[in-house]
VOFI-479246 format. One line per field, with one value per atom (N, C-alpha, C, O): atom name; x, y, z. Coordinates in steps of 0.2 Angstrom, whole numbers. Example, Ala and Ser with C-alpha at 12.3 -4.5 7.8 and 13.67 -1.06 7.14 Angstrom:
a	[N,CA,C,O,N,CA,C,O]
px	[66,62,66,71,64,68,64,67]
py	[-28,-22,-16,-17,-11,-5,0,6]
pz	[39,39,39,42,35,36,39,40]
***
This chain:
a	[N,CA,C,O,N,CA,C,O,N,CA,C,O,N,CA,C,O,N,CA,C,O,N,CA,C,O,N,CA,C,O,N,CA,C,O,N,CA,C,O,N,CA,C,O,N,CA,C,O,N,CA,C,O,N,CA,C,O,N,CA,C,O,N,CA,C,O,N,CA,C,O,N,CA,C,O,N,CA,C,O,N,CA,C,O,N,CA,C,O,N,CA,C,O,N,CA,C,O,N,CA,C,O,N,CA,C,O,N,CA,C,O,N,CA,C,O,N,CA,C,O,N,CA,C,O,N,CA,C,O,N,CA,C,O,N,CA,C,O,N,CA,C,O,N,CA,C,O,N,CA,C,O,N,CA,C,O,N,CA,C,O,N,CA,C,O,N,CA,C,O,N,CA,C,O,N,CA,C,O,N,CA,C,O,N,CA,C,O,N,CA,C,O,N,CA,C,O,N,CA,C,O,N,CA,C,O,N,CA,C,O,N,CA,C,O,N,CA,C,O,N,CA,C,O,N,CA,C,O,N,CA,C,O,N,CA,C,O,N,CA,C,O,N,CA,C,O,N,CA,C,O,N,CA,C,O,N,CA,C,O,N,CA,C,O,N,CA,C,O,N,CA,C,O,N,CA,C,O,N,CA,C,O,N,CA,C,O,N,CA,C,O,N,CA,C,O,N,CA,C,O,N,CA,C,O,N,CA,C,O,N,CA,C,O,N,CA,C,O,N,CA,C,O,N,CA,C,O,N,CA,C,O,N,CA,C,O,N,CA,C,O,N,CA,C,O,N,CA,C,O,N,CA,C,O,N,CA,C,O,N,CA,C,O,N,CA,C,O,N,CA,C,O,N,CA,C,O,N,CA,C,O,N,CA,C,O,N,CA,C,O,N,CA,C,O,N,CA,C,O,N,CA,C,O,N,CA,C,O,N,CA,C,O]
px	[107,104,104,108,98,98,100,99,105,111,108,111,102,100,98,100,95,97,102,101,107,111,115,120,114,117,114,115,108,103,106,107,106,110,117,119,121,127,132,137,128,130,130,134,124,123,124,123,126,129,134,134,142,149,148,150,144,145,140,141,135,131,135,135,139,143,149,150,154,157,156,159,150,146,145,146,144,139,147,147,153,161,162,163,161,163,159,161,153,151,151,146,156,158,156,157,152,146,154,159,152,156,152,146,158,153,156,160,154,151,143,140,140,134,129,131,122,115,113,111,113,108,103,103,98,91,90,91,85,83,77,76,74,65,60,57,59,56,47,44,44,38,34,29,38,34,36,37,38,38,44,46,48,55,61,59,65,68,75,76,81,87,90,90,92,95,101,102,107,114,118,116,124,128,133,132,138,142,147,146,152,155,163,164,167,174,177,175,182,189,188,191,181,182,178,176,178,174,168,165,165,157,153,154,150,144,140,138,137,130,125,124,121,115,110,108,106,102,94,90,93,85,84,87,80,77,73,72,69,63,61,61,60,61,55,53,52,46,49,55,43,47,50,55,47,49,57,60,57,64,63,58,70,67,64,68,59,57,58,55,63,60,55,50,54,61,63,59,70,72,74,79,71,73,77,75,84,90,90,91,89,92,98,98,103,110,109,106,113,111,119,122,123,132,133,129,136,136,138,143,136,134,128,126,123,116,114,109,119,116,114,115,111,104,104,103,105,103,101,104,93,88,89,89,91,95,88,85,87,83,85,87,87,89,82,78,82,78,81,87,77,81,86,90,83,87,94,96,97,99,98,92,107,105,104,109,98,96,98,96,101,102,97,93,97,88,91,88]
py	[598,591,587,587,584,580,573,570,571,566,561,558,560,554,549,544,557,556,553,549,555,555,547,544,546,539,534,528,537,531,530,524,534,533,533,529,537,537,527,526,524,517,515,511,517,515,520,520,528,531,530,530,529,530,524,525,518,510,512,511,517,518,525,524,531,535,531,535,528,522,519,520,515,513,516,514,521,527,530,531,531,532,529,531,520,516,514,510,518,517,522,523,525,531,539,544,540,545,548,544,558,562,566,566,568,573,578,579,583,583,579,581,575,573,577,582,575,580,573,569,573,564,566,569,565,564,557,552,559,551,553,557,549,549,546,545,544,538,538,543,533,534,538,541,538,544,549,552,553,559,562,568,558,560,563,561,565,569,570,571,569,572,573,568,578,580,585,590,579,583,585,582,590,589,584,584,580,577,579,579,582,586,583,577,586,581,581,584,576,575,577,580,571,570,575,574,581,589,586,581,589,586,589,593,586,587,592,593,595,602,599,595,600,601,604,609,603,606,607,612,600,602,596,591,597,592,592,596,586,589,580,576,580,573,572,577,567,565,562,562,561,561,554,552,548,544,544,539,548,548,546,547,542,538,530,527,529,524,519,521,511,507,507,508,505,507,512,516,516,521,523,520,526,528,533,538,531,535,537,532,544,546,551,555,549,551,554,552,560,564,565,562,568,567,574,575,577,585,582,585,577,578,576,573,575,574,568,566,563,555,554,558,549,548,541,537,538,533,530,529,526,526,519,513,521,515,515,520,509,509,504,498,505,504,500,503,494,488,485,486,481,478,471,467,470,468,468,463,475,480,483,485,484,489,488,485,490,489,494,499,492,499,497,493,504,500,504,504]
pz	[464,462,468,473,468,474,473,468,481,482,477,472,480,481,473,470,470,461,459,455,460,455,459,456,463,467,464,464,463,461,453,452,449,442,441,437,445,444,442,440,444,445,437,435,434,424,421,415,425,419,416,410,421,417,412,406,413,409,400,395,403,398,396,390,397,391,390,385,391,389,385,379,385,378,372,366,374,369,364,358,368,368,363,357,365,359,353,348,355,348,344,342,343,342,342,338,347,349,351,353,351,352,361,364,364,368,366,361,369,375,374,369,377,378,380,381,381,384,386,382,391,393,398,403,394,399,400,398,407,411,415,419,411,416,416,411,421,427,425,427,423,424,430,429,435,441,441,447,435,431,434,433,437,438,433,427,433,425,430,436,424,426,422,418,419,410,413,416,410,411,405,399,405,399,402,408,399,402,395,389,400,396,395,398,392,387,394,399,395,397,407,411,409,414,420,425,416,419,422,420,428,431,424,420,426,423,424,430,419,421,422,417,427,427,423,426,417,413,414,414,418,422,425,423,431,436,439,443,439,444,446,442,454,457,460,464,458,463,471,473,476,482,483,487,477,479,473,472,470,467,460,457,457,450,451,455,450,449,441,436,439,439,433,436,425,422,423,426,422,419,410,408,407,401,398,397,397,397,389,386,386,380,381,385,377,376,368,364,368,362,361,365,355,355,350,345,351,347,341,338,337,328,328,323,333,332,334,337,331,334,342,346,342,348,348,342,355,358,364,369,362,369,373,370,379,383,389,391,391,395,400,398,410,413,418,420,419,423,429,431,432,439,435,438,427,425,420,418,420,417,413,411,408,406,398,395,393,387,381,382,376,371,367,367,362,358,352,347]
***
């Protein structure tokens, strides 16, 4: 995975699966994130701390662009779409 990806979301993910935690989503999770410049990062985010898998990725040169739209999936199926701005971060 490239550094530069995951520094650029690392910063709204722990606050967005936290969230997703208290709203009683289970993980292991599957979060996808992707950037209007067809940017993509799809991890598991797996129980009790463990890194995360890498599922698929593919980075344009200029990275994630601004909005980003994050879906969060939770193993009994529940989904929810979080979209990250210069204004933060939005649940929907």
């Amino acid at each position: 995975m490239h550094d530069n990806a995951m520094a650029q979301l690392s910063e709204h993910f722990g606050d967005i699966l936290s969230a997703c935690e208290d709203r009683g989503m289970q993980r292991p999770f599957i979060v996808c994130a992707a950037s209007p410049n067809g940017s993509v990062l799809c991890v598991r985010a797996n129980p009790d701390g463990e890194e995360p898998d890498v599922l698929a990725e593919h980075y344009d040169a200029h990275m994630f662009r601004l909005p980003i739209t994050v879906m969060v999936l939770d193993q009994t199926g529940e989904a929810v779409r979080i979209t990250i701005t210069v204004k933060g971060v939005a649940f929907h």
